[in-house]
C-alpha positions as CSV (number, residue, x, y, z in Angstrom):
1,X,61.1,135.0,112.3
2,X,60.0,132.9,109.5
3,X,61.9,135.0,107.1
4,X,65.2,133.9,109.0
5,X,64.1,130.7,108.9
6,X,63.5,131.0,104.9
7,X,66.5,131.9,104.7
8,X,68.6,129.8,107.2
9,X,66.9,126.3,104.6
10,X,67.7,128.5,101.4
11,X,71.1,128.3,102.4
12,X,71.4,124.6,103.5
13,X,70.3,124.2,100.2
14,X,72.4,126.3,98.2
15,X,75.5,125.0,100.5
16,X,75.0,121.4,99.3
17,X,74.0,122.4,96.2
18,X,77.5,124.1,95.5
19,X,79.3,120.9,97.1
20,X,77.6,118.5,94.8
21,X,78.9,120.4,91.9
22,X,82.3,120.9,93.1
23,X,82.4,117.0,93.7
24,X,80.8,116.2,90.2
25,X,83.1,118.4,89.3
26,X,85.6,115.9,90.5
27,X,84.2,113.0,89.1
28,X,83.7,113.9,85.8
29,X,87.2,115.6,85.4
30,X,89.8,114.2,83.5
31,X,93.0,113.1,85.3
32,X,95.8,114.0,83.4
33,X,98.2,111.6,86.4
34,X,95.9,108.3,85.2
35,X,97.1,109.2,81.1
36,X,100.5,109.5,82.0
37,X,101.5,106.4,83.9
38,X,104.0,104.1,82.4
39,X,102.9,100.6,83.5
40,X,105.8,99.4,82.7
41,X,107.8,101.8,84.8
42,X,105.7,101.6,87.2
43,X,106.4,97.9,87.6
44,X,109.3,97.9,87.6
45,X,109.9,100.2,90.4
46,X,107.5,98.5,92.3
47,X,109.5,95.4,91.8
48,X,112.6,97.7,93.4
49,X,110.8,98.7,96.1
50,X,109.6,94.9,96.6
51,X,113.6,94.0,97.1
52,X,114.6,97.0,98.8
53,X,111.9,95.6,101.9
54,X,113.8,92.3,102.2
55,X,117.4,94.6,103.0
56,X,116.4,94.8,106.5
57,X,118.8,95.4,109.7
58,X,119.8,91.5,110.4
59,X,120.7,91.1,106.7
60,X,124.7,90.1,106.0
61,X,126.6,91.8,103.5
62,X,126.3,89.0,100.7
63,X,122.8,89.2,100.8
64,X,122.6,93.1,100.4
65,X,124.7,92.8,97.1
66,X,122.3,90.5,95.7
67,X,120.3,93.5,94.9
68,X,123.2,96.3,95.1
69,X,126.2,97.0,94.6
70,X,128.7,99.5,95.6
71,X,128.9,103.1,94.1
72,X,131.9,105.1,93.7
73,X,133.2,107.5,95.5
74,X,134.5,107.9,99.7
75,X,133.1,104.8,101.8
76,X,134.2,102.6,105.1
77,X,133.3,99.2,105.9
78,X,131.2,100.6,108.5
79,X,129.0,103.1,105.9
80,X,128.6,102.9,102.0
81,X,126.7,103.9,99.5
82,X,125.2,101.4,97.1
83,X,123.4,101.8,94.0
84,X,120.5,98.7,92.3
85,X,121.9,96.5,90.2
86,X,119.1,97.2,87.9
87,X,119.4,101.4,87.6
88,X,122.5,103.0,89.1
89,X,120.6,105.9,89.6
90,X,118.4,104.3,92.8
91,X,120.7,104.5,95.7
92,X,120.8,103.5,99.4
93,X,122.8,104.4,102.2
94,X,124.1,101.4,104.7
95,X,125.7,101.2,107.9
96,X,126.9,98.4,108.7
97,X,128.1,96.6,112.1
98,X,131.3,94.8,111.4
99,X,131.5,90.9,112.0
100,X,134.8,91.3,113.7
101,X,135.8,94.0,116.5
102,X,139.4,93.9,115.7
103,X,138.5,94.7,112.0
104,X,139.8,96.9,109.9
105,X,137.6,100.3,108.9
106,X,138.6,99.8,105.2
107,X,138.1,95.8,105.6
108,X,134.3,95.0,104.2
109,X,133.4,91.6,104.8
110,X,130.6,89.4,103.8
111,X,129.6,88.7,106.8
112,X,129.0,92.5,107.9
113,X,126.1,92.7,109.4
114,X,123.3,95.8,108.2
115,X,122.7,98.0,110.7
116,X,120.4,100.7,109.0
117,X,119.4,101.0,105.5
118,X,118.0,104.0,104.4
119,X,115.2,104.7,101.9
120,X,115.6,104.4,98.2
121,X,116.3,107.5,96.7
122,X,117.8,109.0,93.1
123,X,120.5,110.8,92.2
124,X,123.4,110.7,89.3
125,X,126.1,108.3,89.1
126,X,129.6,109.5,90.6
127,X,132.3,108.5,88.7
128,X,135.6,107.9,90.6
């Protein structure tokens, strides 16, 4: 019985003995991520990000091309893609809710209304 019992603690022991190492070995590491961050970069696509929030349903048309503009390609008054005015390369997707019933699918207004805008995301220009 007090063999087992030996043994059971020996074990404990060696069990956090093996998990402190692993999480020194943690610790003490180096992280490659931390060496390769472009501050820069990395503010400015926080920045982005930061305007990208403010597009929220509610928002009119004028104000969403404050921070976008429109890509190339197929779109409607009702959906478009628009790319940051900053990098054409970080794109949304917008549907919109037109101001007037009566209007026009190929008549964008400024005073659209945004219905849904969807997360950033990147992807190459389109060229028309």
């Amino acid at each position: 019985m007090r063999d087992v019992r030996c043994l059971a603690t020996f074990m404990k022991y060696l069990t956090l003995v093996l998990l402190a190492v692993v999480a020194l070995g943690f610790l003490v590491a180096p992280s490659r991520a931390g060496d390769e961050v472009d501050k820069n970069l990395t503010m400015q696509m926080s920045d982005i990000l930061t305007e990208w929030k403010k597009i929220t349903p509610g928002t009119t048309r004028t104000e969403l091309l404050t921070v976008f503009t429109t890509e190339g390609g197929l779109s409607t008054a009702k959906h478009c893609k628009f790319v940051h005015r900053r990098c054409p390369y970080i794109k949304v997707d917008v549907d919109f809710t037109l101001s007037d019933p009566k209007q026009s699918i190929v008549d964008e207004r400024p005073t659209d209304i945004v219905s849904k805008i969807s997360k950033p995301y990147l992807e190459w220009s389109i060229i028309d």
